[in-house]
ROMAR-369648 format. One record per residue: residue in three letters; residue number from 0; x negated, y, z of N, C-alpha, C, O in turn. Coordinates in pm, whole numbers, plus 50000, padded with zeros to 5 digits. Layout:
// residues N
> residuo | num | npx | npy | npz | capx | capy | capz | cpx | cpy | cpz | opx | opy | opz
> ALA | NUM | X | Y | Z | X | Y | Z | X | Y | Z | X | Y | Z
...
// end
This chain:
// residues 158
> residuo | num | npx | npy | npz | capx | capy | capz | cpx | cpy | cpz | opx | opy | opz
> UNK | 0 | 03440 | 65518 | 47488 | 03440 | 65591 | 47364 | 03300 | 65639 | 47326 | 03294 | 65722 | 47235
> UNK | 1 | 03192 | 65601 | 47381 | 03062 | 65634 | 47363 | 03010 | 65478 | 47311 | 03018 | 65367 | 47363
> UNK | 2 | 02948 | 65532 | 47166 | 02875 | 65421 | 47131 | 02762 | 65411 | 47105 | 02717 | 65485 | 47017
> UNK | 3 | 02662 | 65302 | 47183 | 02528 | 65306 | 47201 | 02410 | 65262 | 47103 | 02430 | 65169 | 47025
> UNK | 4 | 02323 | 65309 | 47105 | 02217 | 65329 | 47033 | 02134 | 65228 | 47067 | 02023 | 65276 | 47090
> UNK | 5 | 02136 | 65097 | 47083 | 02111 | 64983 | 47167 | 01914 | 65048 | 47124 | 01825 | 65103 | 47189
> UNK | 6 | 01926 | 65009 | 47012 | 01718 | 65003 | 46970 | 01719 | 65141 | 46945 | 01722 | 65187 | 46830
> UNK | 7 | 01714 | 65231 | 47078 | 01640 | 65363 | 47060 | 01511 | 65361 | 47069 | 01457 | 65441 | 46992
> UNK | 8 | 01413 | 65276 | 47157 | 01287 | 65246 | 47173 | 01296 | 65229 | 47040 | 01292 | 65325 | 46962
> UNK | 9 | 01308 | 65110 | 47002 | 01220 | 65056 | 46870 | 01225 | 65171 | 46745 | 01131 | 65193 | 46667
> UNK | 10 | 01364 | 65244 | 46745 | 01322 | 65378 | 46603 | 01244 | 65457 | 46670 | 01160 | 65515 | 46601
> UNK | 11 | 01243 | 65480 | 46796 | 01130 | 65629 | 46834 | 01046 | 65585 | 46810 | 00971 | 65678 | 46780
> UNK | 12 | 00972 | 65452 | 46795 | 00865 | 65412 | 46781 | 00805 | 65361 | 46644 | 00711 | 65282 | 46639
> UNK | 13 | 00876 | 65418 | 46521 | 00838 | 65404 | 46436 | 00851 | 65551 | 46354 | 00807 | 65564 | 46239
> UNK | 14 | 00901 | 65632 | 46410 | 00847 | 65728 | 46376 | 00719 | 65812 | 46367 | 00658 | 65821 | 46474
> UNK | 15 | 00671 | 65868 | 46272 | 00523 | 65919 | 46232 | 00565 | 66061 | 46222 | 00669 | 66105 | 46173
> UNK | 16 | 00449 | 66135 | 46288 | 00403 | 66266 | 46244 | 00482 | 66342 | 46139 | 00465 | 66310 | 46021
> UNK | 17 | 00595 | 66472 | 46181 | 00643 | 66527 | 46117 | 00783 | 66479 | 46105 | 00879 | 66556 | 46096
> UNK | 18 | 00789 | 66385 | 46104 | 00950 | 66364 | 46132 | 01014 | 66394 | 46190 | 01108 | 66440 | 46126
> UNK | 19 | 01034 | 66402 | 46336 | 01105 | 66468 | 46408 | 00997 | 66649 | 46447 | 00879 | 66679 | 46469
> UNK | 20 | 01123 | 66718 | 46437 | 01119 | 66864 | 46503 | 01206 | 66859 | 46604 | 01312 | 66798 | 46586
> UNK | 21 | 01177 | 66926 | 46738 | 01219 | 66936 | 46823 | 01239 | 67117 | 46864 | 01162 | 67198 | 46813
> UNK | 22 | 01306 | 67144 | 46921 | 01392 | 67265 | 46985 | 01424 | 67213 | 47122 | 01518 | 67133 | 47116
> UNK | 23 | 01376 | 67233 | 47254 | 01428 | 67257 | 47351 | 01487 | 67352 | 47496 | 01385 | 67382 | 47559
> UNK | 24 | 01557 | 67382 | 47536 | 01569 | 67498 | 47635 | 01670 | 67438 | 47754 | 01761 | 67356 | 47741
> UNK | 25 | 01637 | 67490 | 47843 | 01706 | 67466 | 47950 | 01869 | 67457 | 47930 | 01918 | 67495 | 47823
> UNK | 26 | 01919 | 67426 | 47992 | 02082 | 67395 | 47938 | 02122 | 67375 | 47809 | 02230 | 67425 | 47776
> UNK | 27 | 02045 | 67298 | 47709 | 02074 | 67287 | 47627 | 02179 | 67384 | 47456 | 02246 | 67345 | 47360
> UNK | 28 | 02132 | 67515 | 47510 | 02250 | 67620 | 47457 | 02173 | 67666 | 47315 | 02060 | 67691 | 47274
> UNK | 29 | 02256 | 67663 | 47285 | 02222 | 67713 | 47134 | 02220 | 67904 | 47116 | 02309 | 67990 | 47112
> UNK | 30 | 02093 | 67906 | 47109 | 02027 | 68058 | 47107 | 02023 | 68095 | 47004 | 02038 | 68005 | 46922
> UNK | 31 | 02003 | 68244 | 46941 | 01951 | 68282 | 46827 | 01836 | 68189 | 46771 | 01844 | 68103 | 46684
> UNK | 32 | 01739 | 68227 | 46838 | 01592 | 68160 | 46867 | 01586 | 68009 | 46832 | 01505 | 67952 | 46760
> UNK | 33 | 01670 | 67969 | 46886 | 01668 | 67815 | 46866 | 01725 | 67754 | 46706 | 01689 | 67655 | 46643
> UNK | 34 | 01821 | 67851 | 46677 | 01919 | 67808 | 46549 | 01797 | 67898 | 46447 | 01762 | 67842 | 46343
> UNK | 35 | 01758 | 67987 | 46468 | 01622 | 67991 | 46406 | 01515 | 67886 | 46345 | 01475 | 67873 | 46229
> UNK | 36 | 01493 | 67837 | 46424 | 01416 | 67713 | 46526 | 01431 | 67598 | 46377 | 01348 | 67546 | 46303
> UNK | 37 | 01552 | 67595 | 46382 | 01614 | 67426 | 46313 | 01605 | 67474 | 46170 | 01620 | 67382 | 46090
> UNK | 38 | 01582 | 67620 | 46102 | 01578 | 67643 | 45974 | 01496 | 67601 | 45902 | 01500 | 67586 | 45780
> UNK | 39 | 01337 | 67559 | 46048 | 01208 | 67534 | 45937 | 01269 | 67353 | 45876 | 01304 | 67311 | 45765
> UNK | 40 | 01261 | 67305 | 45976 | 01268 | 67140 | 45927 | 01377 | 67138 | 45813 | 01337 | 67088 | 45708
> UNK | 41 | 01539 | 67195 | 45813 | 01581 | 67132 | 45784 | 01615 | 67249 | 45612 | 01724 | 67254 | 45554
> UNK | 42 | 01495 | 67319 | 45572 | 01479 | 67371 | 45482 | 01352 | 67302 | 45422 | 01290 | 67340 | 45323
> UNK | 43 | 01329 | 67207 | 45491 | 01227 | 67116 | 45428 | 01248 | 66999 | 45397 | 01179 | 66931 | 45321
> UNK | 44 | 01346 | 66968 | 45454 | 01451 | 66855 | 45361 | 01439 | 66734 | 45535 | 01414 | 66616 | 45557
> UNK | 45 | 01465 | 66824 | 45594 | 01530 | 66712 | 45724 | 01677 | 66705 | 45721 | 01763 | 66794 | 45718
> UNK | 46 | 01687 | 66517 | 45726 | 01861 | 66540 | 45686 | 01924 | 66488 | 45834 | 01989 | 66383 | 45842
> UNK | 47 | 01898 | 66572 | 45947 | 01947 | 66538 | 46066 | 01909 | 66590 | 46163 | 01794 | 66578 | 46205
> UNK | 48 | 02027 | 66682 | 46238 | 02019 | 66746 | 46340 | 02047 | 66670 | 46477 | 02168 | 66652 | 46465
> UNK | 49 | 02017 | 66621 | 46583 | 02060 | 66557 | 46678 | 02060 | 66643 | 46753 | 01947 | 66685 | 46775
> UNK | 50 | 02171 | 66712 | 46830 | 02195 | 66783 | 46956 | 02174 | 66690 | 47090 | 02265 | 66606 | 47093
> UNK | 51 | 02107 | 66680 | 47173 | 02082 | 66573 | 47248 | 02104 | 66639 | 47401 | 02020 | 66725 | 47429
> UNK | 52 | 02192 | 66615 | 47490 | 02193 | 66637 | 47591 | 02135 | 66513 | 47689 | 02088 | 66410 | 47642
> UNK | 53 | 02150 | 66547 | 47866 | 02145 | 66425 | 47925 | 02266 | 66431 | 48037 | 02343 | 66527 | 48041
> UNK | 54 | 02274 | 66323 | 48124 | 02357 | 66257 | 48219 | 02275 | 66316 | 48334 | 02154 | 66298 | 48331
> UNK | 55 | 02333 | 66389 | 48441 | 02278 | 66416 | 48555 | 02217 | 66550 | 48565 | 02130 | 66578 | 48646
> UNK | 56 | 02258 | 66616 | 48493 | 02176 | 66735 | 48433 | 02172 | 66836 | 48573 | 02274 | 66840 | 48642
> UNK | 57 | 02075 | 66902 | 48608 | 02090 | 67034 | 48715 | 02207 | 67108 | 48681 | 02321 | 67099 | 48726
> UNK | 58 | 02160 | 67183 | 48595 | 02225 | 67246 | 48550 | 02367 | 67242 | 48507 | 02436 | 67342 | 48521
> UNK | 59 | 02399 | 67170 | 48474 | 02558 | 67144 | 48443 | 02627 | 67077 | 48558 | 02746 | 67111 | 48554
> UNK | 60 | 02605 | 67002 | 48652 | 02602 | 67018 | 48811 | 02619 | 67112 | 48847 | 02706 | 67114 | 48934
> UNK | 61 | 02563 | 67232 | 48816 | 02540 | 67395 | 48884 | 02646 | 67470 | 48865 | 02694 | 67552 | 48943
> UNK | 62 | 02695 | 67429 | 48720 | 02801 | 67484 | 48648 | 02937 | 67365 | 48737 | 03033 | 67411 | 48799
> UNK | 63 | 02920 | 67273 | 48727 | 03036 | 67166 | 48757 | 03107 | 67245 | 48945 | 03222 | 67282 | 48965
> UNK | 64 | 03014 | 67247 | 49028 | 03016 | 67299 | 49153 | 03038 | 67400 | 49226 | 03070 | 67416 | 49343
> UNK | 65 | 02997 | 67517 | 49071 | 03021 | 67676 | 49092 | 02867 | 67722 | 49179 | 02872 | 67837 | 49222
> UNK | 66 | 02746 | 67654 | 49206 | 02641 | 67661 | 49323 | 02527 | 67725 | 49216 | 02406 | 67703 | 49211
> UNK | 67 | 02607 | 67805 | 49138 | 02514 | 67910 | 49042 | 02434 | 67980 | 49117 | 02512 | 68010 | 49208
> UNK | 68 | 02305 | 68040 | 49153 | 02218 | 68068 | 49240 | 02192 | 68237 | 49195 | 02198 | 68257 | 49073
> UNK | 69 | 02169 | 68338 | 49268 | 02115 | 68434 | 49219 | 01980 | 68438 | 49091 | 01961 | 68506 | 48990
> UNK | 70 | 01906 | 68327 | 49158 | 01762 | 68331 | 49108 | 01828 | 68241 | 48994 | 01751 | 68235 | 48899
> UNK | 71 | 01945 | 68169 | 48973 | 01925 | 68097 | 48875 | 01983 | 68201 | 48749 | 01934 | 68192 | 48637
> UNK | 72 | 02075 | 68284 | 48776 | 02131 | 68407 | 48741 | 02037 | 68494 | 48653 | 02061 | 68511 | 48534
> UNK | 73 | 01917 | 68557 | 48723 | 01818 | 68607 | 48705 | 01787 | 68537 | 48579 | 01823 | 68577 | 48468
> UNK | 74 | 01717 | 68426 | 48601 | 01609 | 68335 | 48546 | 01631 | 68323 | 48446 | 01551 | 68347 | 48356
> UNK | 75 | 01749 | 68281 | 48431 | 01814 | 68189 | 48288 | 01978 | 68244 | 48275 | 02076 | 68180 | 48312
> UNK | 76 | 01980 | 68365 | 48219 | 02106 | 68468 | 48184 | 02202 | 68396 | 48066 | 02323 | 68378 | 48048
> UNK | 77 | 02087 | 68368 | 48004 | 02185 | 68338 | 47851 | 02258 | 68154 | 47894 | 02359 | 68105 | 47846
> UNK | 78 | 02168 | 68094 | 47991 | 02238 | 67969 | 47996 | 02354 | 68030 | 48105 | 02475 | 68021 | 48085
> UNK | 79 | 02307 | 68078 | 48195 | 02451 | 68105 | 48271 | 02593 | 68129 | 48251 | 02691 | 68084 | 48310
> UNK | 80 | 02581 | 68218 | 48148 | 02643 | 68262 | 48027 | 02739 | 68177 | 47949 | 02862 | 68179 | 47941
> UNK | 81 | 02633 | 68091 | 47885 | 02696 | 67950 | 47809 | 02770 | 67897 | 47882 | 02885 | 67863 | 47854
> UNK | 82 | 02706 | 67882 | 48004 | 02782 | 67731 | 48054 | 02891 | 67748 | 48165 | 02969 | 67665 | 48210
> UNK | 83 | 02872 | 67891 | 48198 | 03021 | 67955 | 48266 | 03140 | 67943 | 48135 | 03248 | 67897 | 48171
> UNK | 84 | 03127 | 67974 | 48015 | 03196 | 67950 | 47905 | 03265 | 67820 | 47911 | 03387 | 67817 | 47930
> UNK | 85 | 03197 | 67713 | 47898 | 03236 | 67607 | 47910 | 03300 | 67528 | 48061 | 03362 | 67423 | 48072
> UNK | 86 | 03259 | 67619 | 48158 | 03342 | 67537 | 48245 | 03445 | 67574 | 48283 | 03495 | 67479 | 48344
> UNK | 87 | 03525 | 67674 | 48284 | 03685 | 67688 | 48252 | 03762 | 67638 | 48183 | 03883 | 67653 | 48197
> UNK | 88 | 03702 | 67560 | 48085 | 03849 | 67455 | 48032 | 03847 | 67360 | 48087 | 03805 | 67259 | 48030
> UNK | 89 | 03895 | 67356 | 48227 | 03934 | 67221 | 48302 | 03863 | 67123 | 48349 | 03896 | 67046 | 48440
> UNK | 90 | 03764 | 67123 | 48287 | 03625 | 67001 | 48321 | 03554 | 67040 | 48461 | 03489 | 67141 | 48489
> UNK | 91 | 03583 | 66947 | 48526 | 03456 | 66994 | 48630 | 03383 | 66874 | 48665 | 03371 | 66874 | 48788
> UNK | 92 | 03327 | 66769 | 48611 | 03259 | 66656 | 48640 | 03171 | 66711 | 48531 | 03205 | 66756 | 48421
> UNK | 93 | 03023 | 66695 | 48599 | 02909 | 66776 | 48548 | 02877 | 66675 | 48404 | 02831 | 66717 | 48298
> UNK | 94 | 02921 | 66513 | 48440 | 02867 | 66506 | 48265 | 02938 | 66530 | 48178 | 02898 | 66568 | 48068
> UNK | 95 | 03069 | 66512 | 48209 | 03171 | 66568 | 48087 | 03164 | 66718 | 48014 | 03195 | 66759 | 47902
> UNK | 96 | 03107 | 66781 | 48137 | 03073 | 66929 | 48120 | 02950 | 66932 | 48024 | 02930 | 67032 | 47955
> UNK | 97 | 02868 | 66825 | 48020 | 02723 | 66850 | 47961 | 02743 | 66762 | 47819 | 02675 | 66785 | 47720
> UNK | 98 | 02855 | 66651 | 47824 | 02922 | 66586 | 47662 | 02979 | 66750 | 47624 | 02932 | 66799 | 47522
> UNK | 99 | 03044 | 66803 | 47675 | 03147 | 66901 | 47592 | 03031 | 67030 | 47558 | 03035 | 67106 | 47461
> UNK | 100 | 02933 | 67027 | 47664 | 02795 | 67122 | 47560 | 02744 | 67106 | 47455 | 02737 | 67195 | 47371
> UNK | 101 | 02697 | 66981 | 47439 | 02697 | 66937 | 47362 | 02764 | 66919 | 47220 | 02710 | 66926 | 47110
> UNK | 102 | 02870 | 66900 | 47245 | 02975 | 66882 | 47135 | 02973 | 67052 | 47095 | 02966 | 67080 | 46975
> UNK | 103 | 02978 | 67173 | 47207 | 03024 | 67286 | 47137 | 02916 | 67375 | 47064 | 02927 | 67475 | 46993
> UNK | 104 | 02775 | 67277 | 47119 | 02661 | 67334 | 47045 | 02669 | 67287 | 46907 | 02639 | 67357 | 46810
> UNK | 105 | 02725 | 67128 | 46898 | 02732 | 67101 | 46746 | 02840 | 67183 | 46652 | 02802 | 67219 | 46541
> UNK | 106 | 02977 | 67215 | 46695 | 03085 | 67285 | 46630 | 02966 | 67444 | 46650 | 03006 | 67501 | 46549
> UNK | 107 | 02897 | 67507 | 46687 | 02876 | 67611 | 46701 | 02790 | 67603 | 46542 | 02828 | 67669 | 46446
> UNK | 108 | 02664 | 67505 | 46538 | 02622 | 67527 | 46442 | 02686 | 67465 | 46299 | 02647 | 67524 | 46198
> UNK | 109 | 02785 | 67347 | 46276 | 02862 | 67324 | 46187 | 02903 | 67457 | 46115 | 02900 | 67467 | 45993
> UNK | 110 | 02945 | 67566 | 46204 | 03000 | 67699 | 46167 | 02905 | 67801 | 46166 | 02933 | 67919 | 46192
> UNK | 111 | 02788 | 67757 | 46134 | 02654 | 67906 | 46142 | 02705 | 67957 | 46049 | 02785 | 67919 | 45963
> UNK | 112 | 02634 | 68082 | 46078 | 02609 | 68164 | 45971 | 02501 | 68195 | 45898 | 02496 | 68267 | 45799
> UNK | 113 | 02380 | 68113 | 45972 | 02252 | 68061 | 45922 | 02262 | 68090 | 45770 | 02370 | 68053 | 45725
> UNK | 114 | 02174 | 68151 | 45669 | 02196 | 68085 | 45548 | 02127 | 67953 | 45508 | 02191 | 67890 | 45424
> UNK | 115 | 02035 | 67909 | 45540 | 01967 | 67791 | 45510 | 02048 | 67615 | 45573 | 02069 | 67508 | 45517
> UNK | 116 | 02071 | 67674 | 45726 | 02172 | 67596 | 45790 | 02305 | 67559 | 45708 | 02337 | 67442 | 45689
> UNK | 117 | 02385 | 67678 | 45656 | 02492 | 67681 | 45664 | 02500 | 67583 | 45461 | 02565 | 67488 | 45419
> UNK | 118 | 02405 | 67670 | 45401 | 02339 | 67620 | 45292 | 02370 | 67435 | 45284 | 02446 | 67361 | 45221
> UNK | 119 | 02273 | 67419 | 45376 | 02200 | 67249 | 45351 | 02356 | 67213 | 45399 | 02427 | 67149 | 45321
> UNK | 120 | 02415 | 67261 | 45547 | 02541 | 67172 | 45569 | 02685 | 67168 | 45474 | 02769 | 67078 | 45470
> UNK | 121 | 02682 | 67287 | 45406 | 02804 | 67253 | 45292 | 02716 | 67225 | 45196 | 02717 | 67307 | 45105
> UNK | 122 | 02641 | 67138 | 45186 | 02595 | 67074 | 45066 | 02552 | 66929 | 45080 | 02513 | 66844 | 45000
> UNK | 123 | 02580 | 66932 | 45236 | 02592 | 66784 | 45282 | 02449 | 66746 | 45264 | 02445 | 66649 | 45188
> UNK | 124 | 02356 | 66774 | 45295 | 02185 | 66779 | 45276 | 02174 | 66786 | 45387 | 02054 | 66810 | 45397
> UNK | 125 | 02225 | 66781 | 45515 | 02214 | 66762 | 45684 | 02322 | 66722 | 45787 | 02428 | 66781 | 45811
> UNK | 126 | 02284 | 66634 | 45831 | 02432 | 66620 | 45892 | 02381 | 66640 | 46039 | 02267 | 66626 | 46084
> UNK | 127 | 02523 | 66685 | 46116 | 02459 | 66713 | 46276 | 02532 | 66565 | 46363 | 02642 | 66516 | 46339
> UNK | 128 | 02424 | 66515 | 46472 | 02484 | 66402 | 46521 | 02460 | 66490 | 46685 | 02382 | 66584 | 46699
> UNK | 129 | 02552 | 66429 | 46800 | 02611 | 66472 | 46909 | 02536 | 66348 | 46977 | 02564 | 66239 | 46930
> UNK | 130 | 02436 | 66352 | 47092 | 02405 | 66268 | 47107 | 02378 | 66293 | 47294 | 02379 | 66408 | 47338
> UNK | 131 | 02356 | 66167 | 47395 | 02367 | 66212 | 47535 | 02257 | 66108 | 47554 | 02242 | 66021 | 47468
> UNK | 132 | 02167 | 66113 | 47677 | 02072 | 66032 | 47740 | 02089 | 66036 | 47827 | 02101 | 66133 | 47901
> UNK | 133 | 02100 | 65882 | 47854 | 02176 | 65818 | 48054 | 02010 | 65804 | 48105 | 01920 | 65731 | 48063
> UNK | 134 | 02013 | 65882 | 48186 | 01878 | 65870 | 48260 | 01846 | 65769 | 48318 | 01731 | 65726 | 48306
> UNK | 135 | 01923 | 65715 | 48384 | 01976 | 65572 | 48445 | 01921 | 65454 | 48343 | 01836 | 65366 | 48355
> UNK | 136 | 02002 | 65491 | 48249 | 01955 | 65313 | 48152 | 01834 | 65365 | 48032 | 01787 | 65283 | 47953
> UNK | 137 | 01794 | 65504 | 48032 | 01686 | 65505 | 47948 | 01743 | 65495 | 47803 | 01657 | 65496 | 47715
> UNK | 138 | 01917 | 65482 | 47748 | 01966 | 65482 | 47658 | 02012 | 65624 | 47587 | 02061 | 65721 | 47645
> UNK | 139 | 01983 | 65611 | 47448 | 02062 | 65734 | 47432 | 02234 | 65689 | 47341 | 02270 | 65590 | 47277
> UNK | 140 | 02279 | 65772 | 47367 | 02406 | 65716 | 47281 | 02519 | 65855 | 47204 | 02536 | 65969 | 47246
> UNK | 141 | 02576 | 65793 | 47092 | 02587 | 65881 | 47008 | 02799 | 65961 | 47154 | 02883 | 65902 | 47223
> UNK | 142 | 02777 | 66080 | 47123 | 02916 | 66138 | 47183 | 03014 | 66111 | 47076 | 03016 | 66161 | 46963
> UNK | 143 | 03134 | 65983 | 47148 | 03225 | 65954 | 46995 | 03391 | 65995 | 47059 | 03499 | 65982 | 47000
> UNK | 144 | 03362 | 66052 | 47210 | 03491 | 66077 | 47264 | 03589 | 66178 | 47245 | 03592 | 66287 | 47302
> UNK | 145 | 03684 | 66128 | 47146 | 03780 | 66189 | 47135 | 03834 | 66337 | 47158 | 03846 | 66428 | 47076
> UNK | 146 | 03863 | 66334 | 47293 | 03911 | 66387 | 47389 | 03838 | 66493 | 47373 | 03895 | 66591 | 47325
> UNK | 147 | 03715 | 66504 | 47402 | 03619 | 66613 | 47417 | 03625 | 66662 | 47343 | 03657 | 66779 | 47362
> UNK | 148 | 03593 | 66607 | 47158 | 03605 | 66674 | 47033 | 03728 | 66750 | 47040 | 03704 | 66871 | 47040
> UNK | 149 | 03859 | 66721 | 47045 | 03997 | 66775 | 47048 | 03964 | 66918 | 47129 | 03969 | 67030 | 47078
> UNK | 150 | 03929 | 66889 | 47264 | 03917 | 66989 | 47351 | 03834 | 67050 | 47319 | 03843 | 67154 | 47383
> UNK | 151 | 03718 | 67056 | 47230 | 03640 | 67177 | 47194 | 03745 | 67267 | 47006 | 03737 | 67372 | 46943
> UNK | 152 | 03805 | 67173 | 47001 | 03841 | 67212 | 46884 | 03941 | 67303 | 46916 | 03952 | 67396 | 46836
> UNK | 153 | 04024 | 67303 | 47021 | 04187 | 67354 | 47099 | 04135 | 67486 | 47072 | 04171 | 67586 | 47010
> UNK | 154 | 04005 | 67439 | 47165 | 03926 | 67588 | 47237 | 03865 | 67704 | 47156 | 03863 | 67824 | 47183
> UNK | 155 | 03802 | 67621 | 47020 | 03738 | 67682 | 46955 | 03782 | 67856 | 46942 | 03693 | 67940 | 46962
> UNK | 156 | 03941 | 67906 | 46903 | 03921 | 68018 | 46909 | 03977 | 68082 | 46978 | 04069 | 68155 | 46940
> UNK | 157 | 03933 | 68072 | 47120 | 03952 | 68159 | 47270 | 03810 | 68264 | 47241 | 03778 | 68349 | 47325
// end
């Protein structure tokens, strides 16, 4: 149910200066800061958000295993946070755990309250794509699984 992005090389590589904006943080969680972050580009007329996780992740491993660390506790509160959230609905295989971050970072901002965000997306001037990178094959590919979407949707208001 994942469908691949066969020529990701060849579009990254034709992209120029200014096109892509990037936002990154450890566990991939959607922060104040970060949804901040996405107001400049896409109030400048970027018509595409890609939430991009990866396959193999520490961190969602960390979460998958329960081998949450004091220091990791400390370090990184707000991901701990997140991703204890997400691993109580049943998932415990760390990539499914890091597709369904993914997915709940995209339903999180679909539903901002952003005004510029929330603006451009009911006006259909941005669309958000769900996307995962297999470290393994160097591919990225778009999240089209079902299952996951449903299950973040069940969940949505717990």
């Amino acid at each position: 149910q994942i469908k691949r992005l066969e020529n990701h090389a060849d579009f990254f590589s034709h992209i120029s200066f200014n096109q892509i904006f990037v936002v990154k943080n450890a566990g991939n969680i959607l922060t104040k800061e970060a949804e901040e972050s996405m107001t400049v580009p896409v109030s400048h007329g970027t018509p595409l958000i890609v939430i991009c996780g990866h396959y193999k992740c520490g961190a969602m491993n960390a979460c998958a295993t329960q081998r949450k660390t004091q220091q990791m506790n400390e370090a990184m509160p707000a991901t701990v946070a997140a991703l204890e959230a997400v691993a109580p609905k049943g998932i415990t295989d760390a990539d499914k755990i890091a597709e369904y971050n993914v997915a709940n970072v995209v339903y999180r901002l679909a539903n901002s309250t952003n005004p510029v965000l929330s603006k451009a997306l009911n006006e259909g001037k941005v669309k958000i794509v769900p996307m995962m990178y297999d470290i393994d094959s160097g591919k990225v590919v778009a999240i089209r699984d079902v299952q996951i979407m449903k299950m973040l949707l069940d969940n949505s208001h717990e």
